[in-house]
ZAZAGU-775552 format. One record per atom (N, C-alpha, C): atom name; x negated, y, z negated. Coordinates in steps of 0.05 Angstrom, whole numbers, plus 32768, in hexadecimal, padded with zeros to 4 digits. Layout:
<sites>
atom,x,y,z
CA,X,Y,Z
...
</sites>
This chain:
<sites>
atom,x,y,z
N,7E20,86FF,7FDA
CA,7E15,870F,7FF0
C,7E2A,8724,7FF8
N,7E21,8737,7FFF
CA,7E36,8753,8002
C,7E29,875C,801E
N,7E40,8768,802A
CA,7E35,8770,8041
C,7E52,8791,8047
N,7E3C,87A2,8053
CA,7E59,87BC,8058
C,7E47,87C9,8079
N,7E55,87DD,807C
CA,7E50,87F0,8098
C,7E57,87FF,808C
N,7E46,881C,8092
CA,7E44,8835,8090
C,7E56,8846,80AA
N,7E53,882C,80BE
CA,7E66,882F,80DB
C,7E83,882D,80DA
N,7E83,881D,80D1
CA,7EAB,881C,80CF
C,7EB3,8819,80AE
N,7ECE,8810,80A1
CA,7ED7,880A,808E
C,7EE0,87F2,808A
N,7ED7,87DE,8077
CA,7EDD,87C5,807D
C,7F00,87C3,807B
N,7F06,87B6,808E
CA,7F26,87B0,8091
C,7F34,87C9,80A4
N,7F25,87E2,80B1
CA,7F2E,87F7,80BB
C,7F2D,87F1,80D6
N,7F33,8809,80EA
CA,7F2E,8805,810B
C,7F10,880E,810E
N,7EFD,880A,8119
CA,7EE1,880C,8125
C,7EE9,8821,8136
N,7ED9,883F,812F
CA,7ED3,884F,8141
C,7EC5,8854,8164
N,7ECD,8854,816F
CA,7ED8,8855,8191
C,7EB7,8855,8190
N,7E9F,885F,8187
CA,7E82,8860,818E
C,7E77,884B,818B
N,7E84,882F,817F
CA,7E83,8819,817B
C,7E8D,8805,8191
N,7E9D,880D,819B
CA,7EA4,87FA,81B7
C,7E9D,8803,81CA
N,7EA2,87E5,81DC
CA,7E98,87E4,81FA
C,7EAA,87F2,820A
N,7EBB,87F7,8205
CA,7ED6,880E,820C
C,7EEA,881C,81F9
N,7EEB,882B,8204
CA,7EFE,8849,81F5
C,7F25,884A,8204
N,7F34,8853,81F6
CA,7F48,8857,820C
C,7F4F,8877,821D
N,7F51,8877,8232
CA,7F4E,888A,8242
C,7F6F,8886,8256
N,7F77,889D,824B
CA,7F94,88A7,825A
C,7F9B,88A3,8276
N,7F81,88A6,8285
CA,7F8F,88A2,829C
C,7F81,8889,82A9
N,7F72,887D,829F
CA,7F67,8864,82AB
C,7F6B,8848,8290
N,7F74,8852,827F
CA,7F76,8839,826D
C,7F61,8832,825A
N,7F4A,8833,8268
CA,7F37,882F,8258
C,7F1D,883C,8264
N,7F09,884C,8256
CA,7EF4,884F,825F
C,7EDE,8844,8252
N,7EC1,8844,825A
CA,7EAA,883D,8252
C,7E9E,884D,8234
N,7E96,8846,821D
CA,7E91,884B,8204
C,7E78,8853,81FF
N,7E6E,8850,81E9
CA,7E53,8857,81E1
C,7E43,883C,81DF
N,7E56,8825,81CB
CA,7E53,8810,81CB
C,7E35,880A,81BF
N,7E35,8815,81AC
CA,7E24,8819,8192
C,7E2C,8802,8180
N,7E12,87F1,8175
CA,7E19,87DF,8161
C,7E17,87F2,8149
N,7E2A,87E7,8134
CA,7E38,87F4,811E
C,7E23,87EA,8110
N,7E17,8807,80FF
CA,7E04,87F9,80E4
C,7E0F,87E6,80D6
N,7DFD,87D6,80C4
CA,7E07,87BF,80AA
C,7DEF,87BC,809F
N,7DF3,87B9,8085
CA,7DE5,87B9,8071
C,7DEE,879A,805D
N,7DD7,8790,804F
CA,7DE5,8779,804A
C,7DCE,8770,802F
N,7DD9,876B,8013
CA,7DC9,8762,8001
C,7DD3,874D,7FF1
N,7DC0,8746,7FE1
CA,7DC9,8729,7FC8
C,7DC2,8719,7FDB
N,7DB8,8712,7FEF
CA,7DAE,86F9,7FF2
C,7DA5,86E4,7FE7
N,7DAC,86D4,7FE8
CA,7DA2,86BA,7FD4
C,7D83,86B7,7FD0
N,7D77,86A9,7FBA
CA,7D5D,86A2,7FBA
C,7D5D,8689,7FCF
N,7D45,868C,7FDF
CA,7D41,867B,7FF1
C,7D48,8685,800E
N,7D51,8691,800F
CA,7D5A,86AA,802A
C,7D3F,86A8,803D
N,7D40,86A0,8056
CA,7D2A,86A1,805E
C,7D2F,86B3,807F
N,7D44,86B7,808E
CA,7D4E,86CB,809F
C,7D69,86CE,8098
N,7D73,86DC,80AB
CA,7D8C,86E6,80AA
C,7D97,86E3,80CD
N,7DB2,86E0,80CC
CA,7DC7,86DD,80E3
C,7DD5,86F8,80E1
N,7DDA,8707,80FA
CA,7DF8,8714,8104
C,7E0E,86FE,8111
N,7E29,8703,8110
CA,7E31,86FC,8120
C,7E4F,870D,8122
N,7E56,8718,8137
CA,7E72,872C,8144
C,7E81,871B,8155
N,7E9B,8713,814A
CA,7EA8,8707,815A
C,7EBF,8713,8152
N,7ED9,8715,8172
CA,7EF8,8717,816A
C,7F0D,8701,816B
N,7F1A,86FD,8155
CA,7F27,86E6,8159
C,7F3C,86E7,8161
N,7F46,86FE,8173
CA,7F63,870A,8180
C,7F64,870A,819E
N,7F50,86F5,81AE
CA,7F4B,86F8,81BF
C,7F5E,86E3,81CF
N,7F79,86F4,81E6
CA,7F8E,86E7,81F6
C,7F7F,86D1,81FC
N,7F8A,86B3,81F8
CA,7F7D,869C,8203
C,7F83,8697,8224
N,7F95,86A9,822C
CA,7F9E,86A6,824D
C,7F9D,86C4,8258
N,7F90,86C6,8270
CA,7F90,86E5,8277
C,7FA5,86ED,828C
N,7FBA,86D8,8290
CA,7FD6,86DF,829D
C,7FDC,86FC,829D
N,7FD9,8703,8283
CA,7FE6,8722,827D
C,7FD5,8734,8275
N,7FB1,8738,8275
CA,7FA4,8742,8271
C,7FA1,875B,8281
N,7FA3,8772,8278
CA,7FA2,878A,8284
C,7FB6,8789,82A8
N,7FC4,8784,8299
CA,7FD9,8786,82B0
C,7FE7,879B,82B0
N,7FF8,87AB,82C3
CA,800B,87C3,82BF
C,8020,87B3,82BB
N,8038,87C2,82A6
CA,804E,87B7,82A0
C,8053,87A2,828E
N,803C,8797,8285
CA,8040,877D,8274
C,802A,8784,825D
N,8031,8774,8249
CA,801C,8772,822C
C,801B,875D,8232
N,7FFD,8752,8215
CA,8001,8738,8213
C,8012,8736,8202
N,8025,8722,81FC
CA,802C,871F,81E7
C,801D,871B,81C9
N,802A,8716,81BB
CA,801E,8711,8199
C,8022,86F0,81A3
N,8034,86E8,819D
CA,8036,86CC,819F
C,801D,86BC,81B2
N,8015,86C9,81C2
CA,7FFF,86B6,81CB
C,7FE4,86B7,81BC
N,7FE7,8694,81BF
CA,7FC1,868B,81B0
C,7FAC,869E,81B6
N,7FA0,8695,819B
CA,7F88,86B1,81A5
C,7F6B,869E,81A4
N,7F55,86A3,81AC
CA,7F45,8692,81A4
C,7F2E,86AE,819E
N,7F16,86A1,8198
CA,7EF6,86AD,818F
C,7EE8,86B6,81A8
N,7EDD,86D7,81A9
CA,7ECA,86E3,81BA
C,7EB8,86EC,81A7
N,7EA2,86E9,81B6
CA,7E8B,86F4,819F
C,7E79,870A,81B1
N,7E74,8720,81A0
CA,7E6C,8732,81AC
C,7E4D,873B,81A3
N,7E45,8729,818C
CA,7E30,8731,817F
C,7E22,8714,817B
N,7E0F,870D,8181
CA,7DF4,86F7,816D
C,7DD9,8702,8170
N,7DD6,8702,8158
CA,7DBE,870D,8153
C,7DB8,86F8,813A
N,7D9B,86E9,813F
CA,7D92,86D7,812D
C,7D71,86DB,8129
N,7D67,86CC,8113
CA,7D4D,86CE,810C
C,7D3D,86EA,8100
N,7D5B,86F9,80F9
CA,7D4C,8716,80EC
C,7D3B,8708,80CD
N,7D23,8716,80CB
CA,7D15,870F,80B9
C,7D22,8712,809F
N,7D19,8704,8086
CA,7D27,870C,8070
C,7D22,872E,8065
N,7D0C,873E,8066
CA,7D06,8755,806C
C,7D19,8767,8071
N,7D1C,875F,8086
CA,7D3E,876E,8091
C,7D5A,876D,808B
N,7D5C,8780,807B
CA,7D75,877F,8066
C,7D89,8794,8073
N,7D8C,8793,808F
CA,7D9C,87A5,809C
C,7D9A,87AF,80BC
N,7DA7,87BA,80D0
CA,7DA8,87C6,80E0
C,7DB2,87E3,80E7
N,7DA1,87F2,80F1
CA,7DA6,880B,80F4
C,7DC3,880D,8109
N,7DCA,881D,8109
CA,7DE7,882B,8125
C,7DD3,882F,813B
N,7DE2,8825,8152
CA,7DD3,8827,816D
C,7DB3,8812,8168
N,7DAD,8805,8157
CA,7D90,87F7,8160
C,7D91,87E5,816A
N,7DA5,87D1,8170
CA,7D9C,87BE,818C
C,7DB8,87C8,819D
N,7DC5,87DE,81A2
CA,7DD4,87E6,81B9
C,7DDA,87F6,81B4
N,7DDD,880C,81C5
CA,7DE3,8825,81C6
C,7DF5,8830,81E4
N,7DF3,881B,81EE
CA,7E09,8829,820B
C,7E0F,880A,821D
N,7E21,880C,822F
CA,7E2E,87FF,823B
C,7E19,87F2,824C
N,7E09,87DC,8253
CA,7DF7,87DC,826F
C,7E07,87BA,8283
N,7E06,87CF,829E
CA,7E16,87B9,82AB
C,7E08,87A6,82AA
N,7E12,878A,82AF
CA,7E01,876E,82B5
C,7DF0,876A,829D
N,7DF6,877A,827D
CA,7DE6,876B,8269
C,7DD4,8774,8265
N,7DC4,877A,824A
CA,7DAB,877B,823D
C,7D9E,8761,8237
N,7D81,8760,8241
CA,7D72,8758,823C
C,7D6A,8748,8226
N,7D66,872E,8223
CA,7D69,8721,8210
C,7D50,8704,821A
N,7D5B,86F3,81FD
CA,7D58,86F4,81E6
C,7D4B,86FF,81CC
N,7D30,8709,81DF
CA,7D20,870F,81C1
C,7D29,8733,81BC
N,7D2F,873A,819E
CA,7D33,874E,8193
C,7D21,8758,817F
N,7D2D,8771,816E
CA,7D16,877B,8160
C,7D0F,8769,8150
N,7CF9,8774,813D
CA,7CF1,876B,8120
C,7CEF,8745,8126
N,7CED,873D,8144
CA,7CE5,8724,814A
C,7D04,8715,8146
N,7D17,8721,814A
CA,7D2F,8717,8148
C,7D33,8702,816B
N,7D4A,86F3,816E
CA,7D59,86EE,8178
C,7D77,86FB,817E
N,7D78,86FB,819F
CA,7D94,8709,81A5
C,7D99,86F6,81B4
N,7DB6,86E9,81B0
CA,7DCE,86CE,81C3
C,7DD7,86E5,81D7
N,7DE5,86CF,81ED
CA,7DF6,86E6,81F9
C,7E16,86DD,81EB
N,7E22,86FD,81ED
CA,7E34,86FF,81F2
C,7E50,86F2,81FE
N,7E64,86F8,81FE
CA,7E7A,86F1,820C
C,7E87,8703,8224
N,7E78,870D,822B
CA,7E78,8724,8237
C,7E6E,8712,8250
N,7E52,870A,8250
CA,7E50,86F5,8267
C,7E5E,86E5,826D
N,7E71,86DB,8265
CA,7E89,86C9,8278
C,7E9E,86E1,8279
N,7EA1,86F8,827A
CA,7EB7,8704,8279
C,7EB5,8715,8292
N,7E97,8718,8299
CA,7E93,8722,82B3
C,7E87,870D,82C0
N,7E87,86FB,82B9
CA,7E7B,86E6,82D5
C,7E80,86E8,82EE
N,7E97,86F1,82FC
CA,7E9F,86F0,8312
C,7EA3,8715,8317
N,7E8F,8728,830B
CA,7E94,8740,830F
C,7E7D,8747,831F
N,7E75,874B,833B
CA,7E5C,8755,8346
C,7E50,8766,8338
N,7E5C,877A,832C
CA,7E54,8791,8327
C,7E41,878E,8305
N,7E55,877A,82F7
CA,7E4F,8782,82DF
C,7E41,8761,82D2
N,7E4A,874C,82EA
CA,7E37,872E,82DA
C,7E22,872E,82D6
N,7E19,8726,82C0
CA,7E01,8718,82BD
C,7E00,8708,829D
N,7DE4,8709,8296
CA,7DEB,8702,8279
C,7DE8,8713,825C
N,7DFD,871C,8250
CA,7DFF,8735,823A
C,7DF2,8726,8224
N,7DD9,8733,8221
CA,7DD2,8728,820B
C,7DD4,873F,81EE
N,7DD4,8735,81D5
CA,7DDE,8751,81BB
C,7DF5,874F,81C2
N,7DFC,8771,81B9
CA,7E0A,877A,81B3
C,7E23,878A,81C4
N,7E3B,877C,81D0
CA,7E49,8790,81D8
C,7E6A,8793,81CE
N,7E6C,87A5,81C6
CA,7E86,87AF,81B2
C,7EAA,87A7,81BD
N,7EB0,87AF,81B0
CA,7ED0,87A5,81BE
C,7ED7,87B4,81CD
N,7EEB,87A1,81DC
CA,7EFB,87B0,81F3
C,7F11,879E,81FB
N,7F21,8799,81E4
CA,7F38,8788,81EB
C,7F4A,8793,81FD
N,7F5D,8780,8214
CA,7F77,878A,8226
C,7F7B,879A,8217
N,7F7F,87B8,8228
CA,7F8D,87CC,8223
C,7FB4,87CA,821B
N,7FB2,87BA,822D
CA,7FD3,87A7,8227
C,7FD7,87A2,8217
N,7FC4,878F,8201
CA,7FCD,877F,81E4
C,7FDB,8787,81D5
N,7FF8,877D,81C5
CA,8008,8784,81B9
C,8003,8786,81A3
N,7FE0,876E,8195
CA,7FDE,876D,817C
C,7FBD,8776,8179
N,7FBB,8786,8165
CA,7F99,8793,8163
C,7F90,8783,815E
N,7F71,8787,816C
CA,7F5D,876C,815E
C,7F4A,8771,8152
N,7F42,8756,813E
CA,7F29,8760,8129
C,7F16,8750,8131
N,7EFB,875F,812B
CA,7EE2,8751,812F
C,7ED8,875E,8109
N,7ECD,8742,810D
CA,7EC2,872D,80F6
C,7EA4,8734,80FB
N,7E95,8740,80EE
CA,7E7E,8743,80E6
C,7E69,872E,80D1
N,7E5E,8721,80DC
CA,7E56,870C,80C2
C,7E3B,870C,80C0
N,7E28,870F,80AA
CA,7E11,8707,80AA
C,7E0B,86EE,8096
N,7DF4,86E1,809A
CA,7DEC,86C3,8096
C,7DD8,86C9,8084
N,7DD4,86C1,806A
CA,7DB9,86BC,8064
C,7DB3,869F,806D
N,7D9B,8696,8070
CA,7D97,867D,8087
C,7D79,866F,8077
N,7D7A,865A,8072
CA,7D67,8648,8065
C,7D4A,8643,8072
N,7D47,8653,808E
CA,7D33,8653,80A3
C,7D2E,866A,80B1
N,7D12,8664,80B0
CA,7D09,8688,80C1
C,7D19,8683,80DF
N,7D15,8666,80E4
CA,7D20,8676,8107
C,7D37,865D,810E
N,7D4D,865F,811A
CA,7D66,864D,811C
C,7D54,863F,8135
N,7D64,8627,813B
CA,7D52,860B,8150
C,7D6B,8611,8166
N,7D66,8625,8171
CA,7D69,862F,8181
C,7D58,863A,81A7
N,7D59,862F,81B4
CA,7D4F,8631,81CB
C,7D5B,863F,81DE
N,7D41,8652,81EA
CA,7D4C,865E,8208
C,7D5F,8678,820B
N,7D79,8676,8216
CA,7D92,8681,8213
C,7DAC,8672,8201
N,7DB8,867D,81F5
CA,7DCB,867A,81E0
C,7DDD,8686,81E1
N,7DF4,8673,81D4
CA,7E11,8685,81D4
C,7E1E,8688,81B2
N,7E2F,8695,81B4
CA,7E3C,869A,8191
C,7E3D,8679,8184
N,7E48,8672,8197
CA,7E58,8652,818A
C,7E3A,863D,818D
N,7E29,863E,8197
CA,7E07,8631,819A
C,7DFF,863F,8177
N,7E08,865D,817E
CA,7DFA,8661,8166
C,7E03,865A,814A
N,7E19,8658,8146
CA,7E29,8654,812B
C,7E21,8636,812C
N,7E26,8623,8133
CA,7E25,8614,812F
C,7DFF,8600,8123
N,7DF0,8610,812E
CA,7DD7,8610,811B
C,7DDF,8629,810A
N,7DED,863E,8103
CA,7DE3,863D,80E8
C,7DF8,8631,80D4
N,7E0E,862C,80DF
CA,7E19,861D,80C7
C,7E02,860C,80BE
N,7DF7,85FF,80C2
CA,7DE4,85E9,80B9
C,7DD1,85F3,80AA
N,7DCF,860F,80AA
CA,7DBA,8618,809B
C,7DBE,8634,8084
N,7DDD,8642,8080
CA,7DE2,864F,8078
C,7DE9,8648,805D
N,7DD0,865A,804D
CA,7DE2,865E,802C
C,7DE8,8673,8027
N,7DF8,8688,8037
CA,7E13,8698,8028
C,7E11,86A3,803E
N,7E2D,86AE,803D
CA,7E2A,86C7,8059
C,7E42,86DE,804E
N,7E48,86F0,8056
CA,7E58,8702,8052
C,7E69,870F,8068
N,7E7E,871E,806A
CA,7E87,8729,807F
C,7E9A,873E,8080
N,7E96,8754,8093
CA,7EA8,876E,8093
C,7EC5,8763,80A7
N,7ED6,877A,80AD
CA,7EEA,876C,80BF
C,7EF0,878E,80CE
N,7EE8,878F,80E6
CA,7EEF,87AD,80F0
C,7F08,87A3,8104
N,7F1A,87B5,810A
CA,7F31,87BD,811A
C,7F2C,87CB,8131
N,7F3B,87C4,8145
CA,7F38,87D6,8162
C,7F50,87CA,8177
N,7F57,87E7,8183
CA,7F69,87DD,819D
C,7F63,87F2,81AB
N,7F78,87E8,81C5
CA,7F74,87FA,81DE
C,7F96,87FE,81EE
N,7F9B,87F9,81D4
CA,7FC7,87F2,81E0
C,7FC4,880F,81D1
N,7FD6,8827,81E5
CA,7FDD,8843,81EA
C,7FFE,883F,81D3
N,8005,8823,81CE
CA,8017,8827,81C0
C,8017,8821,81A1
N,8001,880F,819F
CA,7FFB,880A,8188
C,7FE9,8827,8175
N,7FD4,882D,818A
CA,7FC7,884A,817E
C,7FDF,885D,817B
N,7FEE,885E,817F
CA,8007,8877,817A
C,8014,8871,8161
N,800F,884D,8166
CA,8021,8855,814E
C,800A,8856,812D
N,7FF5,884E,8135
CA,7FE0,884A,811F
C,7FDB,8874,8115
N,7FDC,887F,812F
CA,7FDC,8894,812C
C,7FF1,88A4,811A
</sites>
């Protein structure tokens, strides 16, 4: 099974129209386009009966002591654990891809609307809902798609992992509202092959200089 984006380069940094934030000189970070990145995806196995997304970063500070703080980075040395920014399950076998911008196209406070998506799909939420839980402005529950926006602080760039599932069932045993880690764990149970891109992104003013 093969899978690419017409949106980024596999192993490259993800263009700024792709995240949930951009970096901006005098505030650190501003608000993006936050467009999901096309993908295209073939060779599916015989027997393929839907297909899985799944966007997660695995560079994510496990303590927010030092998260967007003035004067401090996070370090490298600290554990990182899994944010997931993308689930999207139950695309029909039919669907051998996603357009740029078709389940997000801009920032919306307190979350898009979910679970049910196009073509009779499923959308999980995000990690984005516990990340604003305690934000008046912006809680609720993010369901799809929303792009990166790691600490502008971070000393080390982070990648998000792109994966699609071919999946042994039209629809995962799945109920209600869902999260990345609800979702992986039914399809491990049901995946025969999957594939995956790996895009790059930061928001450290020192690391872009020097990538520059």
């Amino acid at each position: 099974m093969r899978l690419r984006s017409e949106s980024f380069v596999d192993g490259a940094a993800i263009p700024a129209p792709f995240a949930f934030a951009r970096p901006d000189a005098s505030s650190h970070v501003a608000l993006s386009e936050n467009r999901n990145p096309h993908l295209v995806w073939q060779d599916a196995p015989k027997g393929t009966r839907s297909f899985a997304v799944i966007c997660h970063d695995y560079d994510v500070p496990s303590r927010a002591e030092d998260v967007n703080r003035e004067g401090r980075e996070v370090p490298a040395s600290l554990p990182r654990v899994d944010f997931f920014h993308w689930v999207l399950v139950d695309l029909p076998v039919s669907v051998a891809g996603v357009a740029e911008g078709e389940y997000s196209h801009q920032v919306t406070p307190k979350g898009k609307s979910g679970p049910e998506a196009r073509h009779g799909a499923r959308q999980g939420i995000n990690d984005y809902t516990q990340w604003f839980a305690s934000d008046h402005d912006m809680r609720g529950d993010y369901y799809g798609y929303d792009g990166p926006c790691p600490p502008w602080n971070d000393s080390i760039v982070h990648h998000y992992v792109f994966t699609v599932y071919a999946l042994d069932v039209d629809r995962l045993p799945l109920d209600g509202r869902f999260d990345g880690r609800q979702a992986l764990e039914a399809i491990d149970r049901h995946t025969l092959a999957k594939a995956s891109i790996v895009g790059t992104y930061t928001l450290n003013p020192r690391l872009l200089a020097a990538a520059g």
